[in-house]
PDB file of the backbone (N, CA, C, O) and the ligand in Angstrom, with CONECT records:
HET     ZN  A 101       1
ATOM      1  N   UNK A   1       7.070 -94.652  -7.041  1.00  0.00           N
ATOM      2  CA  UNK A   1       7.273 -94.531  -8.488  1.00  0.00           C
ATOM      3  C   UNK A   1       6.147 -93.701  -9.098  1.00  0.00           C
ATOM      4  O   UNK A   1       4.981 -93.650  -8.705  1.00  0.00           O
ATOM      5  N   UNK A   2       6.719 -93.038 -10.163  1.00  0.00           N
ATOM      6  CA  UNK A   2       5.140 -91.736 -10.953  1.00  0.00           C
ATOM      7  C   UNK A   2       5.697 -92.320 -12.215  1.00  0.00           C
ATOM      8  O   UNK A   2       6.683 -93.007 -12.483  1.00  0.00           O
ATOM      9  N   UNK A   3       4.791 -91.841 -12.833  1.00  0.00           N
ATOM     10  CA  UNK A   3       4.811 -91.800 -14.155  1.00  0.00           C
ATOM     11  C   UNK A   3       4.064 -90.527 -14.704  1.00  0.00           C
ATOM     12  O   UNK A   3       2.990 -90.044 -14.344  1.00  0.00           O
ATOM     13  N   UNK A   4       5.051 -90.079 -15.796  1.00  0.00           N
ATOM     14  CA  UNK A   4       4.958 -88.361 -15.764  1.00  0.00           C
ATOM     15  C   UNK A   4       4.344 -88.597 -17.498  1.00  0.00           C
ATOM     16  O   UNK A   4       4.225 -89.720 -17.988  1.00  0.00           O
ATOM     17  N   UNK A   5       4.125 -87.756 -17.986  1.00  0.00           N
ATOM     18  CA  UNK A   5       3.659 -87.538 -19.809  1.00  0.00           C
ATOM     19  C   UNK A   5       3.091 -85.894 -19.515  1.00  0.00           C
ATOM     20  O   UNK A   5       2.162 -85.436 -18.849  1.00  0.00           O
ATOM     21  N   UNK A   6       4.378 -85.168 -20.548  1.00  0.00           N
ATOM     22  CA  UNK A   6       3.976 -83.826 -21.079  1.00  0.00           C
ATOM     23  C   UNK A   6       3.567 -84.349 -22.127  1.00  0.00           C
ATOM     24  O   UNK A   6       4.179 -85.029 -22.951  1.00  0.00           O
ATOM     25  N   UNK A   7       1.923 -83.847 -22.075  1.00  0.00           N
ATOM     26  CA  UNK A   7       1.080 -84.051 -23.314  1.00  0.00           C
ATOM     27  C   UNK A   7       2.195 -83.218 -24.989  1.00  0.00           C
ATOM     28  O   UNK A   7       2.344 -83.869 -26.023  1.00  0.00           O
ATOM     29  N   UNK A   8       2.662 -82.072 -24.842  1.00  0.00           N
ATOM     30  CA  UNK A   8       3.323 -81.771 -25.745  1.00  0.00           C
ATOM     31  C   UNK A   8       4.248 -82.558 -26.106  1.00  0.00           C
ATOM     32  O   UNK A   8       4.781 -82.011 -27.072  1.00  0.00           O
ATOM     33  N   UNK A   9       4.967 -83.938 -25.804  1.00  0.00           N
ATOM     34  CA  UNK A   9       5.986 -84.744 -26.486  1.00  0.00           C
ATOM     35  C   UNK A   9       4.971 -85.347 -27.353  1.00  0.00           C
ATOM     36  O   UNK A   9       5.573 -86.134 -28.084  1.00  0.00           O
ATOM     37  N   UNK A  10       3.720 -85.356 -27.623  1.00  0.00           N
ATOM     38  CA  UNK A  10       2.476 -86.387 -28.412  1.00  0.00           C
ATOM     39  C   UNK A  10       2.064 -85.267 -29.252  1.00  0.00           C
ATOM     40  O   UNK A  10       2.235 -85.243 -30.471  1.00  0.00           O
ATOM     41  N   UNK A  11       1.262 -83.910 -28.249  1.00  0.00           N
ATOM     42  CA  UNK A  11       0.592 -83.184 -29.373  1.00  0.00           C
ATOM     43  C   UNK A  11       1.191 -81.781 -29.341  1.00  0.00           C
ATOM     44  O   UNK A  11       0.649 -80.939 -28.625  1.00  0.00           O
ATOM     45  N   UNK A  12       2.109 -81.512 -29.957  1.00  0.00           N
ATOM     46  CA  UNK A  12       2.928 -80.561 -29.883  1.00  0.00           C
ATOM     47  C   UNK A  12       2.323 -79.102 -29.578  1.00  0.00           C
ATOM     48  O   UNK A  12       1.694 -78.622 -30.521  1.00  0.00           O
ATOM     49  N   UNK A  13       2.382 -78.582 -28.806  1.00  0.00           N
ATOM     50  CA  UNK A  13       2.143 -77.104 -28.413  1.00  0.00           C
ATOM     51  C   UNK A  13       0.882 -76.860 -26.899  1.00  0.00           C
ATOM     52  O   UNK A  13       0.544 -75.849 -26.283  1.00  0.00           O
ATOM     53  N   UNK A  14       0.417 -78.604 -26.746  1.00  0.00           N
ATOM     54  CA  UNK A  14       0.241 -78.434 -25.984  1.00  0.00           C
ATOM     55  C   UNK A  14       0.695 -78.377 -24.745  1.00  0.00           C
ATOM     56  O   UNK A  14       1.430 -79.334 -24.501  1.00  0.00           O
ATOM     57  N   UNK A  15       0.471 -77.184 -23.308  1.00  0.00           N
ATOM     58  CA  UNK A  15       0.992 -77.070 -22.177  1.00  0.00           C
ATOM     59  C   UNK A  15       0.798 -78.160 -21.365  1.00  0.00           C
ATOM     60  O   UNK A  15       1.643 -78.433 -20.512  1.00  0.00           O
ATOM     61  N   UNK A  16      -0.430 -78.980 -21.541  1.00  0.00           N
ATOM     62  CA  UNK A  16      -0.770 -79.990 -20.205  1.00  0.00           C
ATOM     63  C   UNK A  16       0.267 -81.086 -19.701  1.00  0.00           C
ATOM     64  O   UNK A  16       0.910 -81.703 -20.551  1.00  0.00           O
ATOM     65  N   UNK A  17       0.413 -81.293 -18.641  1.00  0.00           N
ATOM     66  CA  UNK A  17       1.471 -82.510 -18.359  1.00  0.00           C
ATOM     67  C   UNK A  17       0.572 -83.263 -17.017  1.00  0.00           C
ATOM     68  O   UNK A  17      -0.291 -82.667 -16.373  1.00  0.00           O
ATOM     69  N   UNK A  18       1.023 -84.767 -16.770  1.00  0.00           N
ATOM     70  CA  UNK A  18       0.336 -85.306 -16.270  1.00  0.00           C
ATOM     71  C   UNK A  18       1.050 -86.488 -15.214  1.00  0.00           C
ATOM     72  O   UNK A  18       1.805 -87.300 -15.748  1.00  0.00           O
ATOM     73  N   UNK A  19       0.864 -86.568 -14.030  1.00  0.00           N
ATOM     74  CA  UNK A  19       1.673 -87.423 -13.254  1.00  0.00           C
ATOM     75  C   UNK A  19       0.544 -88.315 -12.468  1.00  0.00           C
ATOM     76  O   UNK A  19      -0.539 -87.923 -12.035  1.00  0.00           O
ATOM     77  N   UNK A  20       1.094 -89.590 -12.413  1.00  0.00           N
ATOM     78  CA  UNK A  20       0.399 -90.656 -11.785  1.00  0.00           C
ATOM     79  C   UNK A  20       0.989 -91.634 -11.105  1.00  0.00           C
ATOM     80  O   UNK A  20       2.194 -91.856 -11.220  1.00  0.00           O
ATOM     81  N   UNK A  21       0.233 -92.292 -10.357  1.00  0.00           N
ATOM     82  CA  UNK A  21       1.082 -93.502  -9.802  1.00  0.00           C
ATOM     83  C   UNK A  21       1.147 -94.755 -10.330  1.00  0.00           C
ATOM     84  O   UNK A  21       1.752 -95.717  -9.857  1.00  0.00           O
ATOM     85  N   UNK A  22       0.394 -94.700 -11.497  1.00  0.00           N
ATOM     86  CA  UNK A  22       0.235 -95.967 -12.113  1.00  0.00           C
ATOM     87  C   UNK A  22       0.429 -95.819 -13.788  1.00  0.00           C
ATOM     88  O   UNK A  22       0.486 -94.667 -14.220  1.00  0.00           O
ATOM     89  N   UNK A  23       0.518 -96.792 -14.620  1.00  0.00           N
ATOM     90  CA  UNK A  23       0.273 -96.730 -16.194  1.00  0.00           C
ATOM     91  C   UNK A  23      -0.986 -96.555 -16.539  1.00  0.00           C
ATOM     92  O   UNK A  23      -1.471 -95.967 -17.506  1.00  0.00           O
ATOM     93  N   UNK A  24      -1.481 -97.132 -15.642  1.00  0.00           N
ATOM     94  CA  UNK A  24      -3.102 -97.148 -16.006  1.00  0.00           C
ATOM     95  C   UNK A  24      -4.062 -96.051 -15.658  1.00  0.00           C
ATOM     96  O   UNK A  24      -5.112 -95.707 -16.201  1.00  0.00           O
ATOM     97  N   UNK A  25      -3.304 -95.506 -14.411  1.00  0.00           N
ATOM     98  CA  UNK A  25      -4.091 -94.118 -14.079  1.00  0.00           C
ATOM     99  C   UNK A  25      -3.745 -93.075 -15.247  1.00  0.00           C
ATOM    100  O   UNK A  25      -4.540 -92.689 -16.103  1.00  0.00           O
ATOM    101  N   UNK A  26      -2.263 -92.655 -15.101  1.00  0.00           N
ATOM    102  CA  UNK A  26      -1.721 -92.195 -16.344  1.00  0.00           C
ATOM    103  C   UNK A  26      -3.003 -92.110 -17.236  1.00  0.00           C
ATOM    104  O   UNK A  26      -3.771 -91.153 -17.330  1.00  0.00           O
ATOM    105  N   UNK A  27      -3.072 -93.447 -17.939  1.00  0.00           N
ATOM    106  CA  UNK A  27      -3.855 -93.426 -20.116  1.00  0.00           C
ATOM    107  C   UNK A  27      -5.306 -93.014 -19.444  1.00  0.00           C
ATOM    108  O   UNK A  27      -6.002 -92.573 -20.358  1.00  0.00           O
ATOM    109  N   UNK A  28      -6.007 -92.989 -18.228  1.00  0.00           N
ATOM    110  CA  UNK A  28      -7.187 -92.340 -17.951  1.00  0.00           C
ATOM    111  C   UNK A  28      -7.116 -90.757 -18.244  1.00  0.00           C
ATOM    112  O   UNK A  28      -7.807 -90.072 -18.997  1.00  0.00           O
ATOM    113  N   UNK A  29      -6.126 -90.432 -17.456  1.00  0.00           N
ATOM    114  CA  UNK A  29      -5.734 -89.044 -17.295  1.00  0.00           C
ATOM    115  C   UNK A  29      -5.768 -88.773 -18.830  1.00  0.00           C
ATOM    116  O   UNK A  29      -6.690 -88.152 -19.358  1.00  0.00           O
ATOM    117  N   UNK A  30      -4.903 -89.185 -19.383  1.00  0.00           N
ATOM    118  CA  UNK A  30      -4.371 -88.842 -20.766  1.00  0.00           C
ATOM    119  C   UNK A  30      -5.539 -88.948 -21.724  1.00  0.00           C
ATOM    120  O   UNK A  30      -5.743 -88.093 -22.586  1.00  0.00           O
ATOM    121  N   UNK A  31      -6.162 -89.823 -21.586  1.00  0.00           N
ATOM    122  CA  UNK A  31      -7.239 -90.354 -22.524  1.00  0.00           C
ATOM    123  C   UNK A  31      -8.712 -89.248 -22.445  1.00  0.00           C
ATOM    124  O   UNK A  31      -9.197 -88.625 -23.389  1.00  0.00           O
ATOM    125  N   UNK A  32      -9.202 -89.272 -20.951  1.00  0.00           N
ATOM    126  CA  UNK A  32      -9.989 -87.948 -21.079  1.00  0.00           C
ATOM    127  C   UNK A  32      -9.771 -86.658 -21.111  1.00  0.00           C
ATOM    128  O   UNK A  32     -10.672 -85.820 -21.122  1.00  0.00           O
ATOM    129  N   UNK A  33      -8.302 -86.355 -21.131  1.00  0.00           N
ATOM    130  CA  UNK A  33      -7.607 -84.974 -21.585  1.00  0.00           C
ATOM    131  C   UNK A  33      -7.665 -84.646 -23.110  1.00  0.00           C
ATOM    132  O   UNK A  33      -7.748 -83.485 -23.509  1.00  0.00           O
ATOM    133  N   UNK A  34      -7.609 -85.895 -24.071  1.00  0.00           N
ATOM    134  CA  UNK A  34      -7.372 -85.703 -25.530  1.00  0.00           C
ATOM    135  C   UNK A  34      -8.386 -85.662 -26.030  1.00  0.00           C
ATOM    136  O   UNK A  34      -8.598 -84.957 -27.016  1.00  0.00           O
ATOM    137  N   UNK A  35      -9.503 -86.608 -25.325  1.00  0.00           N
ATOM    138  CA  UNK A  35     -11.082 -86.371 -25.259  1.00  0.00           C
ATOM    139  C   UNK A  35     -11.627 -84.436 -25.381  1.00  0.00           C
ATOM    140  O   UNK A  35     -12.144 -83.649 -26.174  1.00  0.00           O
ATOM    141  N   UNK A  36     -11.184 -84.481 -24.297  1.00  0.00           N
ATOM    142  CA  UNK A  36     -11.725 -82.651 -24.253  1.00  0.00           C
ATOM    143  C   UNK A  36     -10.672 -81.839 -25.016  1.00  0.00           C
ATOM    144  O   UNK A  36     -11.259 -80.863 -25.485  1.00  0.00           O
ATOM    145  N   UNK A  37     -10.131 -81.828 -25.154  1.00  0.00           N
ATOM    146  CA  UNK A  37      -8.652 -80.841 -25.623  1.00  0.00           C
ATOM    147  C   UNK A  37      -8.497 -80.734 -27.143  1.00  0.00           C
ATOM    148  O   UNK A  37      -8.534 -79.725 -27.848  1.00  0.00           O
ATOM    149  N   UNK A  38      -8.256 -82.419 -27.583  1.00  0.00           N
ATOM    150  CA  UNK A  38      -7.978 -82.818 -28.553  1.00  0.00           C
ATOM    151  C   UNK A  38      -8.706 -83.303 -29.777  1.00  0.00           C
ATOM    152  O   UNK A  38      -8.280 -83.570 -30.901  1.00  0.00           O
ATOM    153  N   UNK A  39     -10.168 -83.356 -29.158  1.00  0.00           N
ATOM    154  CA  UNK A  39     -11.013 -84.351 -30.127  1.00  0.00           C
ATOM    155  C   UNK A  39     -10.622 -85.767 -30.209  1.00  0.00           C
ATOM    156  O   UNK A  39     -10.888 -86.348 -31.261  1.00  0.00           O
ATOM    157  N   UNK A  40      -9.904 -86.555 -29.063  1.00  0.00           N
ATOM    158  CA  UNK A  40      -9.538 -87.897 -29.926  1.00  0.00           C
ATOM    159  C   UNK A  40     -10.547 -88.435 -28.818  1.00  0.00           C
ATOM    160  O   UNK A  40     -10.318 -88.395 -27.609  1.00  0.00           O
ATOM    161  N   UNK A  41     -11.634 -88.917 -29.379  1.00  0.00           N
ATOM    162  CA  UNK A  41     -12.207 -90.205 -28.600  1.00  0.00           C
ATOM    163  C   UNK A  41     -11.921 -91.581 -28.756  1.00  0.00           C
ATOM    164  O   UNK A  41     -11.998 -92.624 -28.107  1.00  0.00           O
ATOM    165  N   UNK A  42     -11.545 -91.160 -29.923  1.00  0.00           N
ATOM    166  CA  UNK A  42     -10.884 -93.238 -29.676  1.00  0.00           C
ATOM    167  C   UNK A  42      -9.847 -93.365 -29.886  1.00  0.00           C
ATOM    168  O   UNK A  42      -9.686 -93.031 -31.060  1.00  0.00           O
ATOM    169  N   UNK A  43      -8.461 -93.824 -29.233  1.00  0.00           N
ATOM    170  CA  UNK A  43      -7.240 -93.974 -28.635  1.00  0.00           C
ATOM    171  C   UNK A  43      -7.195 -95.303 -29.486  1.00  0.00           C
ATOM    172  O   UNK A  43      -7.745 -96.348 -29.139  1.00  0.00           O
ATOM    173  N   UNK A  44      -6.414 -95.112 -30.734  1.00  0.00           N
ATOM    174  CA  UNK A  44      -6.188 -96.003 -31.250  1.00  0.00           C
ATOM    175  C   UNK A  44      -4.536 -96.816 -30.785  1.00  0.00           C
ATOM    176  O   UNK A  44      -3.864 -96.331 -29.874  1.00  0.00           O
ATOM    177  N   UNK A  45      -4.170 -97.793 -31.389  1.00  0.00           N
ATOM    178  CA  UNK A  45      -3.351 -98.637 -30.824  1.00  0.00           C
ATOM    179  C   UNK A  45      -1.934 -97.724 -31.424  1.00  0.00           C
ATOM    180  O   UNK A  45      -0.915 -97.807 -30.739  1.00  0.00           O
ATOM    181  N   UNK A  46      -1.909 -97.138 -32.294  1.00  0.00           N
ATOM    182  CA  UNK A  46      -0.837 -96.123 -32.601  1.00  0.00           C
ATOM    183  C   UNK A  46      -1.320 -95.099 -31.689  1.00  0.00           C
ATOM    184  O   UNK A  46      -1.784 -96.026 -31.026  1.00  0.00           O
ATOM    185  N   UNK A  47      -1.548 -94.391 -31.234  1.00  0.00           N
ATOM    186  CA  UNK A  47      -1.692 -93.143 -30.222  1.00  0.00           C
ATOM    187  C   UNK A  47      -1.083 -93.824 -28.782  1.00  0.00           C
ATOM    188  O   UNK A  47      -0.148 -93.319 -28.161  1.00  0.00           O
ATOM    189  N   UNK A  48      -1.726 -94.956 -28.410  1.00  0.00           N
ATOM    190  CA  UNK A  48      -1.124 -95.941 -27.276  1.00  0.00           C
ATOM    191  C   UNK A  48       0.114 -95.939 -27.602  1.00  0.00           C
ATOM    192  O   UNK A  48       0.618 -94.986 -27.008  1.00  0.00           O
ATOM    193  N   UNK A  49       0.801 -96.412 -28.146  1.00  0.00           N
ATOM    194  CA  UNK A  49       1.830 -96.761 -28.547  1.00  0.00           C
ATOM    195  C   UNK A  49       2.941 -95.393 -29.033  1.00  0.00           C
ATOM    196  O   UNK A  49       4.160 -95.459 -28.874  1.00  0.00           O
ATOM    197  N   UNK A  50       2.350 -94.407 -29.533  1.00  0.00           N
ATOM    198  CA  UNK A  50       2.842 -92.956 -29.296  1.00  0.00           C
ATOM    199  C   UNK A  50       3.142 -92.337 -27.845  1.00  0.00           C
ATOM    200  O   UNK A  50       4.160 -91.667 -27.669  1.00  0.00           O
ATOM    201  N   UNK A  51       2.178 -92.595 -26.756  1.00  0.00           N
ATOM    202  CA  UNK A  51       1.758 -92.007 -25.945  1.00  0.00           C
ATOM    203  C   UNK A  51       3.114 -92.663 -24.714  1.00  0.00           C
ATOM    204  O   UNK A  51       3.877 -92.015 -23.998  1.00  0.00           O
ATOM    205  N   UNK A  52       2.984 -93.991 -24.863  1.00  0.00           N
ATOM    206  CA  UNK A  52       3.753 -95.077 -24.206  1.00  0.00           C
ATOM    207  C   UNK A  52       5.120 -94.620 -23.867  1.00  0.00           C
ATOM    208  O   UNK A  52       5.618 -94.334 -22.778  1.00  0.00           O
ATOM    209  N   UNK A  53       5.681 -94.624 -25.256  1.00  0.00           N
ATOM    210  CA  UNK A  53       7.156 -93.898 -25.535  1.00  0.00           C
ATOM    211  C   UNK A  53       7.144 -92.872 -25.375  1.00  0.00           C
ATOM    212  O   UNK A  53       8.132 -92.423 -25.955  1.00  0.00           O
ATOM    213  N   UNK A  54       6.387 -91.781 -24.717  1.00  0.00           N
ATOM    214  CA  UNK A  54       7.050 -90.315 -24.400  1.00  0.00           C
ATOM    215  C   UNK A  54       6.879 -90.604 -22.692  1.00  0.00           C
ATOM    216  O   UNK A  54       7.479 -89.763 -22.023  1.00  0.00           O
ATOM    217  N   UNK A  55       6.149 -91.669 -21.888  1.00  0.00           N
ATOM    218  CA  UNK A  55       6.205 -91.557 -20.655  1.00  0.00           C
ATOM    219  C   UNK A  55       7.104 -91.737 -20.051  1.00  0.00           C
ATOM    220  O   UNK A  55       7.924 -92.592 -20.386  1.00  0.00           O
ATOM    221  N   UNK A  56       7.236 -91.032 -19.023  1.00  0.00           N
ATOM    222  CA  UNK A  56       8.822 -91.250 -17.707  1.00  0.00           C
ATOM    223  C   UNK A  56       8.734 -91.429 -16.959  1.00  0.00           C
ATOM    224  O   UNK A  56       8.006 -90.708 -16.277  1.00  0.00           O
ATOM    225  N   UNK A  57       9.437 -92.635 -16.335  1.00  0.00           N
ATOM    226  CA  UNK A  57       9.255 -92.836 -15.202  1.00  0.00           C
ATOM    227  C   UNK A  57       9.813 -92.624 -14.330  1.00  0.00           C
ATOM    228  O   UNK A  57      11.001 -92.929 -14.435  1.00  0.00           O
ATOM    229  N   UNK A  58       9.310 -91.899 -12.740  1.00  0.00           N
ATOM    230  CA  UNK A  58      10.383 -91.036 -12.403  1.00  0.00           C
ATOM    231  C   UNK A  58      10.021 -92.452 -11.153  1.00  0.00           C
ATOM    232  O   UNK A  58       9.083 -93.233 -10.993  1.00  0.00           O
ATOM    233  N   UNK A  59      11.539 -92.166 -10.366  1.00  0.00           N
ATOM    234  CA  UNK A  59      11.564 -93.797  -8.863  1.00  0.00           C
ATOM    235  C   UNK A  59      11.338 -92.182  -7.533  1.00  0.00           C
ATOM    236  O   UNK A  59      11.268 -92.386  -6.321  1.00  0.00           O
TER     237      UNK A  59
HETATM  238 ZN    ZN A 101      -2.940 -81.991 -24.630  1.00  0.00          ZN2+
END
């Protein structure tokens, strides 16, 4: 099982996309990507919750 997130379904225009084997690896990935990219250092419970609903899970 992966779990996939094109950063552009969250922050529109961006190219990055991101695959993992876990949820939790995933919001690392994601979290120090928006860190450098984005300016977001703190991942508030709406961004989680944004971020959540664009992930896919591929079997
Ligand atoms: Zn991005």
């Amino acid at each position: 099982m992966k779990f996939q997130l094109a950063c552009g379904d969250v922050m529109p225009g961006c190219p990055t996309s991101f695959s993992a084997a876990s949820q939790e690896q995933l919001f690392t990935e994601v979290a120090s990507h928006a860190a450098a990219e984005h300016g977001i250092t703190d991942v508030t419970p709406e961004i989680a919750e944004a971020v959540t609903a664009k992930i896919r899970v591929v079997e």
